[in-house]
N, C-alpha and C positions, 0 to 999 in steps of 0.2 A: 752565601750572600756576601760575607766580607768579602772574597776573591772577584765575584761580582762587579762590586764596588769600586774597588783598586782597580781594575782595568777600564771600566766604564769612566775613571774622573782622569786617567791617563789618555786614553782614545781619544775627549773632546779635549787634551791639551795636545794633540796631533802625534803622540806617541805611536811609534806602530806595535800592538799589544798582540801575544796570543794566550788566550789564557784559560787553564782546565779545572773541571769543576768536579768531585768524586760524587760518593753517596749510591744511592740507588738508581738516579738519572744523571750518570757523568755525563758533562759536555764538554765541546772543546769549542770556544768560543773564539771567532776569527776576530782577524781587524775591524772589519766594516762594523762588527757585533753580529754579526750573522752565526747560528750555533748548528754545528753537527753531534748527534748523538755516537757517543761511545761503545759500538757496541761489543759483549763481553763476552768468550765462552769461558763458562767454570767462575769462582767466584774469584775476585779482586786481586792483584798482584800487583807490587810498588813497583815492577818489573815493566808496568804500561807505561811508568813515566818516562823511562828512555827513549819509547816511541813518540812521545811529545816532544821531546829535546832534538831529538833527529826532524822533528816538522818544522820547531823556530828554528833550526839552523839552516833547513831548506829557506825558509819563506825571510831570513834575515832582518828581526824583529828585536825592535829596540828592547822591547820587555817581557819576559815571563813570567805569568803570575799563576803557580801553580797550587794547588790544595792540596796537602800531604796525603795519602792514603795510609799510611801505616798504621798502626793501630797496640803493635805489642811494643813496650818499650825496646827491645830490641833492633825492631824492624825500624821505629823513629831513628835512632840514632845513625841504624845502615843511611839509609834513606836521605838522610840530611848531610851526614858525613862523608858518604862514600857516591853517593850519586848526584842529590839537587848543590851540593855544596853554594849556598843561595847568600844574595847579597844584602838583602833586605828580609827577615825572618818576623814572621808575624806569629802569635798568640793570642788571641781573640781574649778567652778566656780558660778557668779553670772548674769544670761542670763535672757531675758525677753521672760520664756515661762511658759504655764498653766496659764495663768492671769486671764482664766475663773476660777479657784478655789482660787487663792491668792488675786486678786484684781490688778490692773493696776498701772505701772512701778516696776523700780529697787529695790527703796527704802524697798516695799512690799516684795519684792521677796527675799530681804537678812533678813529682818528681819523673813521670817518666815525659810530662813535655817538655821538662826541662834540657832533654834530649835532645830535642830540635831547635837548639839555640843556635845561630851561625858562628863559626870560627871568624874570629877580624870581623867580621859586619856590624848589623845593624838591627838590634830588637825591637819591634815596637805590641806595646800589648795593654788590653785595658783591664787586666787582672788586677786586683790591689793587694786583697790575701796574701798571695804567695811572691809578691812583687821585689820581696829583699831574696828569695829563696832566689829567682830568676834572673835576680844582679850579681847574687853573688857565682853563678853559674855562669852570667857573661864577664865578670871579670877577669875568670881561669881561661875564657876563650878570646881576651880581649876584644871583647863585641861589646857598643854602645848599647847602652837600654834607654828607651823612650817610652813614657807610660800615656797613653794616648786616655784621658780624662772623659767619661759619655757627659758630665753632667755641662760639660761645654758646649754641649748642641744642643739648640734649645727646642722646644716641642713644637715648634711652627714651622720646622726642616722637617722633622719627623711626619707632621702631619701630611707633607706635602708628596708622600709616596704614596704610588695606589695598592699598597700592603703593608702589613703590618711589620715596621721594621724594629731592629734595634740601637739603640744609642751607641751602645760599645761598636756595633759594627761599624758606623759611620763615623766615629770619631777614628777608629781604626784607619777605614780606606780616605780618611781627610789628612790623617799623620803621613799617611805611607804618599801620600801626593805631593805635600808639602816636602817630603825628604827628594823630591825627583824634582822640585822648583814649580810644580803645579797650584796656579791661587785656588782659594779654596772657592771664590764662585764658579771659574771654571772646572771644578772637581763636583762638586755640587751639580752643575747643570748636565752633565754627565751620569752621572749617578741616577737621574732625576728619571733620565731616559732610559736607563739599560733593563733588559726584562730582568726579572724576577726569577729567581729561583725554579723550577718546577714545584717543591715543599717548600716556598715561600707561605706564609701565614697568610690567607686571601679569607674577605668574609665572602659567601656568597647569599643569591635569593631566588629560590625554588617556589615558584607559583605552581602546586597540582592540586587535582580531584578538590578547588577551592580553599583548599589549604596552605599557609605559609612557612617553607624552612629557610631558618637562615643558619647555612653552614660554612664554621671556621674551621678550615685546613690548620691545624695545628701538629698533623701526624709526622715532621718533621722533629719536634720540637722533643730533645729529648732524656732532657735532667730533669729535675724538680723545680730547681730557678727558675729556669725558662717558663716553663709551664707555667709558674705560679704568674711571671712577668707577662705573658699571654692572655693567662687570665685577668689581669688587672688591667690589659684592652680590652679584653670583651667586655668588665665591665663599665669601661668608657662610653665605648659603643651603642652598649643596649641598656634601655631599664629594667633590670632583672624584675622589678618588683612586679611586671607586669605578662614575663614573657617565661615560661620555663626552659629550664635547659636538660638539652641531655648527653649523656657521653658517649664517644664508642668508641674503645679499647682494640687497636689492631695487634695483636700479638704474630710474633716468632719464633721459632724452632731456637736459634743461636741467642736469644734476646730473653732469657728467663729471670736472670735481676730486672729489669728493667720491667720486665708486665708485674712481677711483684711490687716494684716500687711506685709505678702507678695506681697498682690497688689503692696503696698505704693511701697516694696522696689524694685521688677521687673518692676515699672512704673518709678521710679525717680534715682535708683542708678546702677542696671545693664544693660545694654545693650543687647536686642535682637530681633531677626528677628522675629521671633513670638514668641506668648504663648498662647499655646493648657492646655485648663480648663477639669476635668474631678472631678468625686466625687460631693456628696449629694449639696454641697455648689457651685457649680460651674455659678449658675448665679447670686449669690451673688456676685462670685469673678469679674464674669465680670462686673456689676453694677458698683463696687470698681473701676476696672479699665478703666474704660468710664469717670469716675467721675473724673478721676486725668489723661485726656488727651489724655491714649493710642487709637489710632486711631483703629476703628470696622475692619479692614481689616488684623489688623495687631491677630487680637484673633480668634480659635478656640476654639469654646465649643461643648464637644463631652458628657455634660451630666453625665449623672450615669455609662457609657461604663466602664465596666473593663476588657475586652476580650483584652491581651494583642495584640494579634494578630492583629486587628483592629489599635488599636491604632497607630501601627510601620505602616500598610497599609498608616493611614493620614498621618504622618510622612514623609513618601518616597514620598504622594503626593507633598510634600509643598516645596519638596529638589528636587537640580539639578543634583548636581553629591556628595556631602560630606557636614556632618550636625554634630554639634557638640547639643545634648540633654540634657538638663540637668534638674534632677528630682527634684522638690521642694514642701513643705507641709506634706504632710502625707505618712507613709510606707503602714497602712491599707488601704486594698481592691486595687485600681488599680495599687499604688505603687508597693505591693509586688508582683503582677502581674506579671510587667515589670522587674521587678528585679528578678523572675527565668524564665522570658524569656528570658533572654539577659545572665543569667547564663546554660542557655540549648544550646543557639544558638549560643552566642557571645562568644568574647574572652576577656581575660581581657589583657590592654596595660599595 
């Protein structure tokens, strides 16, 4: 979404922008904002971004705004050092995800972005935590550090997206516009317009067999932060007290910290009426969640199922009259599923 962003408030300052987006649905986003998908054989290599580099140089574009792909501390530093060598370096934040390639907690985790700090440029990040650890890391490269502040964008910019966004991102892609000489309403009005993510946080509203889902794509989202920050939309959103919620857990093969650590946090810190397991990992997740009290009655495990269709069937079994759904874990396989099922069928609220 940050990457997004920064091009999107570039574009309407007439910058000619190309810019790539990774994950499980890379894009490569043209000038006009027009998106062609990425397509991959085998899995991910920092080794695509030189085929990006070879297309701005063809199409001779004021700016590249790429998303790192790297993932193991190693690979960051290649990547940054030896190939994007980038003039403006961004850091969103620092979140406890990919632990299977870093190593487990925070600590790990800033220290290896502290990797992708540019040599001579320009930092800008809405990290606070680890924010002297990332100064003193751009002072040995003489790179400027910019702490780009969310609580400076007020909730009436936020409101004004037709997704769920976040503060830090927007304060992010509002610093990084401002460093190219872009005002920030024309950054904004830009922003305002550009699509959304594919795993953008979308709520949506499924009218079946007389019954109502309302389903938030949150299977993007994937620290405990986040999550928890997700959650505290949804309960903006909706009156819990009148509407139950439920979860559903998309697990992966490479992603075993992580279905664990979502047990932890759907068993101890949100509340809900069930939670329906699906993906490679899913009697792990339940094992997890047995383990730490949630009661057998209260979990659906429907397995390797990715037939969206099915899925919504158990759903509408488990509901009376109106269910609020909310997708957590993984976008791949049953995620992405549900999320152009619910973009075919549903509405967005």
């Amino acid at each position: 979404t940050t990457t997004r962003l920064i091009a999107a408030g570039l574009r309407e300052a007439g910058f000619k922008v190309l810019a790539k987006t990774t994950g499980t649905l890379p894009r490569l986003i043209l000038e006009d904002g027009a998106e062609i998908p990425i397509r991959r054989r085998g899995n991910p290599n920092i080794i695509e971004q030189l085929k990006i580099f070879k297309e701005a140089a063809k199409r001779k574009v004021d700016v590249l705004v790429v998303e790192c792909m790297a993932i193991s501390p190693e690979l960051q530093w290649v990547s940054e050092h030896k190939m994007v060598k980038s003039t403006i370096g961004v850091i969103t934040n620092v979140r406890e995800d990919h632990l299977e390639d870093i190593g487990p907690g925070l600590d790990r985790v800033a220290e290896s972005l502290k990797l992708t700090i540019p040599q001579g440029g320009v930092l800008v990040t809405a990290e606070k935590d680890y924010f002297s650890l990332f100064k003193e890391q751009a002072e040995k490269l003489k790179t400027k550090i910019i702490r780009a502040d969310p609580d400076d964008v007020p909730d009436r910019i936020i409101d004004k997206f037709n997704y769920m966004n976040f503060k830090e991102n927007v304060s992010i892609a509002l610093r990084v516009n401002k460093l190219l000489g872009v005002k920030e309403e024309i950054a904004l009005r830009g922003m305002l317009k550009a699509n959304p993510d594919p795993g953008a946080l979308k709520v949506y509203k499924l009218i079946k067999e007389n019954k109502i889902i309302f389903f938030v794509n949150a299977f993007a989202v994937n620290d405990r932060r986040s999550v928890l920050l997700a959650w505290e939309n949804v309960k903006k959103i909706f009156d819990l007290s009148n509407l139950p919620v439920m979860g559903i857990i998309n697990s992966r093969e490479d992603r075993v910290l992580r279905s664990i650590e979502f047990s932890r946090i759907l068993a101890t810190e949100i509340m809900l009426s069930k939670i329906i397991l699906v993906g490679p990992l899913s009697k792990l997740t339940e094992r997890a969640l047995l383990k730490l009290k949630v009661s057998a009655d209260k979990i659906t495990n429907l397995g390797r199922l990715t037939d969206a269709e099915k899925v919504i069937e158990v759903v509408l079994q488990l509901t009376n009259k109106k269910v609020i759904l909310v997708g957590f874990g993984n976008t791949k396989g049953a995620g992405q599923k549900l999320i152009e099922y619910f973009n075919q069928f549903g509405e967005i609220k």
